[in-house]
N, C-alpha and C positions, 0 to 999 in steps of 0.2 A: 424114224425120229419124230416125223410130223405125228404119227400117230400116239408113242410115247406122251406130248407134247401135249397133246388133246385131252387125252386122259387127264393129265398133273394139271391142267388148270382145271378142270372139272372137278376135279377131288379138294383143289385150294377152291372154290365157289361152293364149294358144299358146305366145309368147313367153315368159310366166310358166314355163311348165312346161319351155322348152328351156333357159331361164337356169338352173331348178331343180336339173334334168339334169347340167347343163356342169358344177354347183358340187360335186363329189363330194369327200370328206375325200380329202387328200393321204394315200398309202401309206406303211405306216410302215415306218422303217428297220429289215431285215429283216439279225439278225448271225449268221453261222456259224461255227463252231470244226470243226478237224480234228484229234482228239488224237491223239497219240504211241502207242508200243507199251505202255504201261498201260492204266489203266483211271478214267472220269471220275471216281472217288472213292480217285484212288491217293496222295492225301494229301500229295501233290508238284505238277508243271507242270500237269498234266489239271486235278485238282482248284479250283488256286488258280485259272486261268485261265479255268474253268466259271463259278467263283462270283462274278467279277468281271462276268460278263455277266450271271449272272442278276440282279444289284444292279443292272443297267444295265436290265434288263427288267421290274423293281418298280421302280425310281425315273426313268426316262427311256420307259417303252413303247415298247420294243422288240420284236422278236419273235427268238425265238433258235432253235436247233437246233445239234446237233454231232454230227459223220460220223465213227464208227469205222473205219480205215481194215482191210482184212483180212489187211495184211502191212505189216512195214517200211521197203519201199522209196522210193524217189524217184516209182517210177511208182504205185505206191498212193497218197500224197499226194497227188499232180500230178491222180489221177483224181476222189477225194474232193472237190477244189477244185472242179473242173469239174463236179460234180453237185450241189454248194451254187450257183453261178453257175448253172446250169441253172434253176432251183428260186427265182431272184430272189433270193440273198443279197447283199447289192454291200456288205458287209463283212465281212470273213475274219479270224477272229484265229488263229494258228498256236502253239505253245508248245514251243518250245525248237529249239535247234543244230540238229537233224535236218530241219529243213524247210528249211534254209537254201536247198540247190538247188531245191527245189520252187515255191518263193515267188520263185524268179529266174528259174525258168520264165513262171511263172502271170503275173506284174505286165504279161507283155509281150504274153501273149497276151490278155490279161482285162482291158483298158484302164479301161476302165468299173466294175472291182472294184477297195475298196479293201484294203488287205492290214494286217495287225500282226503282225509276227516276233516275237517275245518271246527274248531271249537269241541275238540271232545275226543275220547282213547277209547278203541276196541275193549268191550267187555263182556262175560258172558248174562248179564242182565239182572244177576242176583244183588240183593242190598250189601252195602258195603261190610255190614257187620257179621251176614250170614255165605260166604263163601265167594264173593266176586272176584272173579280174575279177570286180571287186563292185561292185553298182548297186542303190542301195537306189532305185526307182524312185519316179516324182511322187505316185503312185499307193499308195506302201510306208514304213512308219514302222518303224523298226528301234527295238525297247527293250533296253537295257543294265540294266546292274545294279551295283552298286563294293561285289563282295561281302568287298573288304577289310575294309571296314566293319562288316559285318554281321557277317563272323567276329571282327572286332576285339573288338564289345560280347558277343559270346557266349562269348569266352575269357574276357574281364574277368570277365564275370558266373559262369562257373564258377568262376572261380579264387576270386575275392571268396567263394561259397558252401561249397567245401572247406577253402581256405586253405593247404593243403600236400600233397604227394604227385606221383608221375606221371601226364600225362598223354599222351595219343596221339591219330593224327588217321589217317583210314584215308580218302582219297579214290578215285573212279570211274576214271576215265584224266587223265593229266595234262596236261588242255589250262588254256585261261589263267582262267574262271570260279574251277575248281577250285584251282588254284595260290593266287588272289587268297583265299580262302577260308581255304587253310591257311596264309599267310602274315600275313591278318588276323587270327586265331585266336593265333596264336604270338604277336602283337606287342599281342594284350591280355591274354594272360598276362604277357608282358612286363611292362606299363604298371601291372599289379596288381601283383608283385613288387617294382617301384621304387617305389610310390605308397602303398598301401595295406598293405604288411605280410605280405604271403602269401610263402610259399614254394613256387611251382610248378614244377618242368623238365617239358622233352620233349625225349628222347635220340632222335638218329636212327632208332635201330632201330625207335623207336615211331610213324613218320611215313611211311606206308605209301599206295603207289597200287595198285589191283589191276588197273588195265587195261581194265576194264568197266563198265558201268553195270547188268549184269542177274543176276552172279552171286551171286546170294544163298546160295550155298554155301559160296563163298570168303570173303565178308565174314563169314560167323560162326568160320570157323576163324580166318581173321587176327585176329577182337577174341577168339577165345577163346586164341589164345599170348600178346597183348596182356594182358590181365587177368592169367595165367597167371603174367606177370612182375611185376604188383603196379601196372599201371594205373588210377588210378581213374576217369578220364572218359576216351572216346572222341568225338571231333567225326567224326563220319559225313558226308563229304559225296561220294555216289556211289550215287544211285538206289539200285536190286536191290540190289547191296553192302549199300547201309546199312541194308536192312530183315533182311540176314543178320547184322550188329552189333548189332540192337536184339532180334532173336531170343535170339543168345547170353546180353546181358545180362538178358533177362526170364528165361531160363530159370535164370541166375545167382541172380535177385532171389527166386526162389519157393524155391531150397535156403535164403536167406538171406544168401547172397552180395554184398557191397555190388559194383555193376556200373552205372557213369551213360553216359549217352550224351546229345550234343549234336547235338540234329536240324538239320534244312538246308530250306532253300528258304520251306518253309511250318512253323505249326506241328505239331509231331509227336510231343503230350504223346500222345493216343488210341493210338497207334501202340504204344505203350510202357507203354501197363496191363497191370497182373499180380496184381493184384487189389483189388478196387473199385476205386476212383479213385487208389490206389498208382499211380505212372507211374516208370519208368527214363530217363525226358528229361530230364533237366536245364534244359534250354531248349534255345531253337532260332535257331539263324542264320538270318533269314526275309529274302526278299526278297519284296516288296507286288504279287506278281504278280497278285491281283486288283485292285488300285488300277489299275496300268498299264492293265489292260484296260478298266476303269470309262471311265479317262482319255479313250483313245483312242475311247470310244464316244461319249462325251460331247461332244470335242472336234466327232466328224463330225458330231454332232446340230444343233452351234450354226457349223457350216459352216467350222470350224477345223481341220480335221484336217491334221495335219504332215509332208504325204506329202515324200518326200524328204529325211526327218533321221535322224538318230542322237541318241537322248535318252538320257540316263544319270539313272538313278533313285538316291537318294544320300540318306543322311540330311538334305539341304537341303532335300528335297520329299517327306520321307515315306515312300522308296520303298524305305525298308531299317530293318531293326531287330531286337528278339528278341518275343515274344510280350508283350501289355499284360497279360496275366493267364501268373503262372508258379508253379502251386503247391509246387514244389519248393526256389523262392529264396526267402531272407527277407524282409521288406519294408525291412527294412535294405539289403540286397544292389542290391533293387530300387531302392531314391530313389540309392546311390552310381552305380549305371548308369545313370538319367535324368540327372545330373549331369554327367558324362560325354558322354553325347548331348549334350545343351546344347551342351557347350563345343566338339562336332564342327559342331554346326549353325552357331555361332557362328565357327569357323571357327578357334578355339584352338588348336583341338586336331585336326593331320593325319594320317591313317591310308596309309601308302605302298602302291600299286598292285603295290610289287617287291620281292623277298625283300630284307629288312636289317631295318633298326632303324627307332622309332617316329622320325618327322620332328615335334616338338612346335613 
């Protein structure tokens, strides 16, 4: 019996220690980012879209990394992808328009990876009139933005903070992001002028595309003829451009020169100090590109992720606004633009997707 005895706890220690073995912690979900031709703290897509993961890596334990690609092209992307997959990432967040081919490559060969476009739908790269197809795959979540809105509260809220004078809006190329921007923009100046008592225009001449998103040369000349004719806010929306707009006007602000600029995407008070905490922002037209990423982290964590949609981020969910701290508005300025918000979220109050008039 003693020896029976001997045996049977032997064979339960064996078993103990294979069960012990088998039970190892699940792997954690491992996110990769491949950013754009900037740089992870370009105060734009790179930036917001970094810090959205790492909120996702303090509050959900993830593990992150992000792959600087060493050129712009489709095939740099397409390669970056494929070395985060390599490396166990089986989520990719991408940030902005330019991966669009890349990520209509990648979803089909990377079955197994999940993807996040940020601003833009999987396509195969042809012009729209000569055969493009777009497949946001099971596997791909496509994030929008309705940056009418965003420009909407960021024109009200300048307008509401000068109360009279010209202003100007100097966008990157004129696709529909951009367009939605300077059309929401215009139509909260609008809404400030019929509502509240301001007096603001913007004359054609001051409503300018330059074609690019990296000439930071050109946008300081265009806001410095801008100014030049007695401009007092510029709405900057156009990457490099706009960091040549907020150039100009800091270099304005240190002669003394009154010179405001209205930033884009994220906030981009920093961008715009000229000494101490003096900033030339005015505010910023932001779209919550780190939330979106949060979002979609989150969603994959709790087995929800929305491969195969098109979401649109919108003041209903947060996913648009101007900055919650704005040292340049009054806090007067500020409760009339939460006000405002409200009655957008509420649904009062419509901001149009298409150049015209406020749809109230």
């Amino acid at each position: 019996m003693r020896k029976i005895l001997v045996v049977s706890l032997a064979i339960l220690l064996v078993a103990t220690l294979t069960v012990g073995c088998a039970r190892r912690e699940p792997e954690k979900l491992r996110v990769g980012m491949v950013t754009d031709a900037g740089t992870i703290d370009d105060r734009s897509f790179n930036q917001g879209t970094w810090e959205g993961i790492l909120r996702a890596q303090t509050e959900l334990g993830v593990e992150v990394q992000y792959n600087k690609p060493v050129g712009t092209t489709e095939a740099d992307y397409v390669k970056e992808i494929a070395n985060l997959v390599d490396a166990r990432f089986r989520l990719i967040v991408t940030p902005g328009f330019k991966f669009e081919t890349a990520i209509f490559q990648a979803q089909e060969r990377h079955k197994n990876t999940k993807f996040v476009l940020i601003d833009g739908a999987p396509h195969n790269g042809l012009p729209r009139n000569a055969g493009r197809v777009t497949t946001i795959g099971p596997n791909t979540v496509s994030i929008f933005f309705a940056e009418q809105e965003s420009g909407f509260l960021a024109g009200l809220a300048a307008a509401l903070q000068l109360r009279e004078g010209e202003f100007g809006f100097i966008g990157g190329m004129a696709i529909p992001p951009v367009q939605r921007f300077n059309w929401g923009f215009q139509q909260g100046v609008a809404h400030a002028n019929a509502n509240f008592g301001t007096n603001v225009s913007m004359r054609p001449e001051n409503v300018v595309y330059q074609g690019t998103f990296h000439d930071v040369a050109a946008g300081q000349q265009l806001a410095s003829v801008m100014f030049d004719r007695g401009v007092r806010a510029i709405f900057a929306a156009a990457g490099g451009v706009g960091i040549g707009v907020i150039n100009e006007a800091v270099a304005r602000a240190r002669t003394g020169k009154e010179a405001w600029v209205v930033g884009v995407d994220v906030d981009q008070f920093s961008l715009g100090k000229w000494e101490g905490d003096k900033s030339i922002i005015l505010t910023s037209a932001m779209k919550r590109i780190d939330q979106a990423a949060f979002d979609m982290i989150k969603a994959e964590k709790e087995g929800k992720f929305p491969g195969g949609q098109r979401l649109m981020f919108n003041a209903t969910n947060d996913g648009i606004g101007i900055p919650a701290t704005n040292p340049n508005l009054s806090a007067e300025v500020s409760a009339q633009v939460q006000t405002v918000l409200a009655a957008m979220k509420a649904g009062t109050l419509t901001v149009s997707a298409e150049q015209g008039t406020l749809h109230p």
